[in-house]
N, C-alpha and C positions, 0 to 999 in steps of 0.2 A: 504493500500500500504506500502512495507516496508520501512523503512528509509532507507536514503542514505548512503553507507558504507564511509570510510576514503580514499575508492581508484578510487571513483566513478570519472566520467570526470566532470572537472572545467569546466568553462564558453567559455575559451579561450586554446586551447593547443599548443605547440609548433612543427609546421609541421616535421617532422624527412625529413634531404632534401635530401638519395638515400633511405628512407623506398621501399620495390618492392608494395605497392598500389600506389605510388606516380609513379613510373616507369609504371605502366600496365598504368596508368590513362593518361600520357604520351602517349603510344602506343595508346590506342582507342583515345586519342584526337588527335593523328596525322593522323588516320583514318578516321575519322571525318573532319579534316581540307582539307584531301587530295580530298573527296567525294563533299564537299562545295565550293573547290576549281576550280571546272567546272561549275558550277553553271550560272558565267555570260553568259562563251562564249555559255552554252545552251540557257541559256534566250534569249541570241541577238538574236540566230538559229529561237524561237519561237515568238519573235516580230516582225522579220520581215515582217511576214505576218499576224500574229494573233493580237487583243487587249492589251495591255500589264497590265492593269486590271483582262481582262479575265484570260492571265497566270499567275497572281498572284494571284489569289483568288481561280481559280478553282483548282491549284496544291495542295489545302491543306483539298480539299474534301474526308478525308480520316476517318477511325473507330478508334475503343480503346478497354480498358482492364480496369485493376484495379481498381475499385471505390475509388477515393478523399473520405475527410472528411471536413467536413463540412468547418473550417478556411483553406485548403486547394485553396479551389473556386476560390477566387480574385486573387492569387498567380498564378493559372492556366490562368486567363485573363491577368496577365499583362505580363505571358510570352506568351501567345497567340498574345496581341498586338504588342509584338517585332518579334518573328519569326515565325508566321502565318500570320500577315496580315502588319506589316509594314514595316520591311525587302522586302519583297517581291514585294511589290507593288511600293515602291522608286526605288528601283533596276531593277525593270523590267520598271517604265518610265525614268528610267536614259541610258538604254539600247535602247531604238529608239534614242535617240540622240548623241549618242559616243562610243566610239570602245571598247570591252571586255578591253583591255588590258589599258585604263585610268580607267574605272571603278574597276581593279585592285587594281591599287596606291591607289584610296584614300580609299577602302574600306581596305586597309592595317593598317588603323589607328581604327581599331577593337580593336585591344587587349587591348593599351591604354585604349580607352574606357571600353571595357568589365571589365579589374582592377579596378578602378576608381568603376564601380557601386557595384564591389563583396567585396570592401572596405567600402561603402554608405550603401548597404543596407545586404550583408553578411554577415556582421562582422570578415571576414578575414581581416587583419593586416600585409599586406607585409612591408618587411625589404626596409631602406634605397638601400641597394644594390639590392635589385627589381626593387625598382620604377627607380633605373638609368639604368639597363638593358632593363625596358620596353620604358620608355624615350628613347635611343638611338638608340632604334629598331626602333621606330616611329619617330624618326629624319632620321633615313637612308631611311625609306618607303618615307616620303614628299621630301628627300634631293633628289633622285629617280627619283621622280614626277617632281620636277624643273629641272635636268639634264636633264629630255626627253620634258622637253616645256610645259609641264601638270601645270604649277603653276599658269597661268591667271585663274581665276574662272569663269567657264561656268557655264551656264543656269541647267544643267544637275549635276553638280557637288553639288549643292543645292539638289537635292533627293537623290545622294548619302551619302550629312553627317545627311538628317534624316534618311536612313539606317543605317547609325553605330550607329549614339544613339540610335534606336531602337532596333537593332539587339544587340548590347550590353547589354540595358534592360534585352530582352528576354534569351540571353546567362545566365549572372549574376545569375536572376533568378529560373530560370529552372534547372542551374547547382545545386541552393542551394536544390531545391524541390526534383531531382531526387535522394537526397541522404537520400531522406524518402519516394519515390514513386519505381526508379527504374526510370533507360531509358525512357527502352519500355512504362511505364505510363503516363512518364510526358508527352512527345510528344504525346503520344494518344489521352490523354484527354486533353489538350491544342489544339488539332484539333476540338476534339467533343465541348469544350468551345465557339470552332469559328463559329459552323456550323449553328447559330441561323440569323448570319452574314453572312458566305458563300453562302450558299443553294440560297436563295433569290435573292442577287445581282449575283452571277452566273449565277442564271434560266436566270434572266432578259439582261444579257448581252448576253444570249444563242440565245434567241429569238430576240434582234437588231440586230446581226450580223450574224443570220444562215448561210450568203450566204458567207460569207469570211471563216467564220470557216469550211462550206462544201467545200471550194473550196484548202485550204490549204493546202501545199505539206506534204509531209512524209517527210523530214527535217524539217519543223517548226514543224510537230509532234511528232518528233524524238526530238527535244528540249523540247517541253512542256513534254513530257513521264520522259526523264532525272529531269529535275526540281519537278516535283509532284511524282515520287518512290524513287530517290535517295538524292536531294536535301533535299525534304521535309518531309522525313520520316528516309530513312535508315541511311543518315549522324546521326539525332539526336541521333539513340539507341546507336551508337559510342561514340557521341560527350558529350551529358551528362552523360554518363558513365564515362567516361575519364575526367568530370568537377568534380562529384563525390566523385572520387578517390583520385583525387590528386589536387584535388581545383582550385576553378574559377579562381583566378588569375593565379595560377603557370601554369595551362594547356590552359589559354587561349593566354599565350603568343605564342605558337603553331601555330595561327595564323597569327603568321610574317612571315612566311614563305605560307603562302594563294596566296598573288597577283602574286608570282615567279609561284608556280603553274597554277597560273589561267593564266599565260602568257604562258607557257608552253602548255597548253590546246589550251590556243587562238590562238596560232602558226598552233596546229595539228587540230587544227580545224575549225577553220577561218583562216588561213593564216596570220594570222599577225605577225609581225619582231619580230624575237626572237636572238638578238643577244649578244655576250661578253660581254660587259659592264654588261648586266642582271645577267648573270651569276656569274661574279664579287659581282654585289651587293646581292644576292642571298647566296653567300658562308659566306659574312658579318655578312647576317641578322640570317644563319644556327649558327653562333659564338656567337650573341648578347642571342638566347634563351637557346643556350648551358651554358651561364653565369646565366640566369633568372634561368633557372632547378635551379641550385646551390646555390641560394640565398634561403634567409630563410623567411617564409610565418609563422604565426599564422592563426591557423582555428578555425571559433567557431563550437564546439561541435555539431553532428549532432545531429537532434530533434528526441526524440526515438522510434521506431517502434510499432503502434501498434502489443498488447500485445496477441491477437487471431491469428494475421497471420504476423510476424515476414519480412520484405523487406532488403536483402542485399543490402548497397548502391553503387548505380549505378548498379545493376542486368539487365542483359540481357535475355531474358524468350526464 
């Protein structure tokens, strides 16, 4: 193998903060966010008459592509455990108990989290002025939460923050994998990871419940279909592309701007209040990521492509 020349990439580099991967990475994670952003008000559509088990495990019964390498595996499971099976399954029993638009709020304290782990186990290195534009994002999402009554802690509010550490895991993650897999692989084979999991406990919730799940309207179908195509698949080939690009922390702050969406959703969807105030805090939180963009991120170096089939990171096939 040749030596390493004088201009090869160091350990650690300095993210360039308008580079255009950094801006595309920006668009598909806002694409991604926007897609992830319906997510709840579908799941309530499918819980209300379906398992909320069932639609969390069955939505992720899905194929794959590109073959992993061997130290790849575990990496594949622990993003599987975040947004194949624990995301999902928190979220979806947080959903029989409370209205799309609470499970908004606290699921808006995402990105915090998602930073936090792409620091832990990424080895990206965000700037003091990061971490106070991520802070203040996630003070206005909770400040939010207690203006609308949401600050007492329910029973249901418990499955939603092991959704964000999970889902954040799996974000973190996945963001780091896909810039040596591609998108479309990591979410593939992070599905096929889970299926040793899914298949089974799906069969078996198939056959206790036949008669509910044959009896279920085309709306709660119409939810489960949105969470298991668009949720659970098409968001990722977006969403880790655009972590990829332009790194886990900088593009996961993207999703401070999720719960406004998903209220937005839940309004035209479920009917629920979508009023000024929102929209106030909405234009806030569009200012807080507009500062995070700007701030300056260190990324470590992506890990280098095998050498027979070459993967652009965050590649969409």
């Amino acid at each position: 193998m040749p030596a390493s020349s004088p201009t090869s990439s160091p350990a650690s580099v300095p993210a360039a903060p308008h580079s255009a991967p950094h801006s595309s990475g920006m668009l598909l994670g806002f694409i991604g966010v926007a897609i992830f952003s319906q997510t709840l008000p579908f799941t309530r559509m499918a819980v209300a008459e379906l398992d909320p088990i069932f639609v969390a495990l069955a939505r992720g019964a899905l194929a794959a592509a590109r073959r992993p390498r061997g130290g790849q595996w575990p990496r594949l499971a622990v993003t599987a455990l975040g947004v194949v099976v624990g995301f999902p399954v928190f979220s979806s029993l947080a959903m029989r108990e409370v209205p799309a638009s609470h499970g908004a709020i606290v699921v808006g304290l995402l990105p915090l989290a998602t930073a936090v782990f792409a620091a832990w186990f990424g080895g990206e290195r965000p700037s003091a002025g990061f971490w106070l534009s991520a802070v203040a994002g996630s003070a206005l999402v909770v400040g939010f939460a207690v203006w609308q009554g949401a600050g007492g802690l329910q029973h249901a509010d418990w499955y939603l923050f092991a959704a964000v550490v999970l889902g954040a895991l799996g974000y973190a993650e996945g963001g780091k994998l896909s810039r040596e897999l591609g998108g479309l692989e990591t979410i593939s084979w992070a599905l096929v990871a889970s299926l040793p999991v899914l298949v089974p406990v799906t069969a078996w919730l198939v056959l206790r419940d036949l008669p509910a799940i044959a009896a279920a309207s085309p709306r709660a179908w119409g939810g489960m279909a949105y969470v298991s195509v668009f949720s659970m698949f098409v968001g990722f080939l977006f969403w880790y592309a655009g972590l990829a690009k332009g790194g886990v922390a900088r593009v996961g702050q993207i999703q401070l701007l999720q719960p406004f969406l998903t209220l937005a959703g839940g309004a035209l969807i479920l009917s629920e209040p979508l009023d000024a105030p929102t929209i106030a805090f909405a234009v806030a939180v569009i200012a807080v990521v507009a500062v995070g963009r700007r701030a300056a991120v260190r990324q470590g170096a992506p890990a280098p492509a095998p050498e027979t089939s070459p993967v652009l990171p965050g590649r969409i096939h």
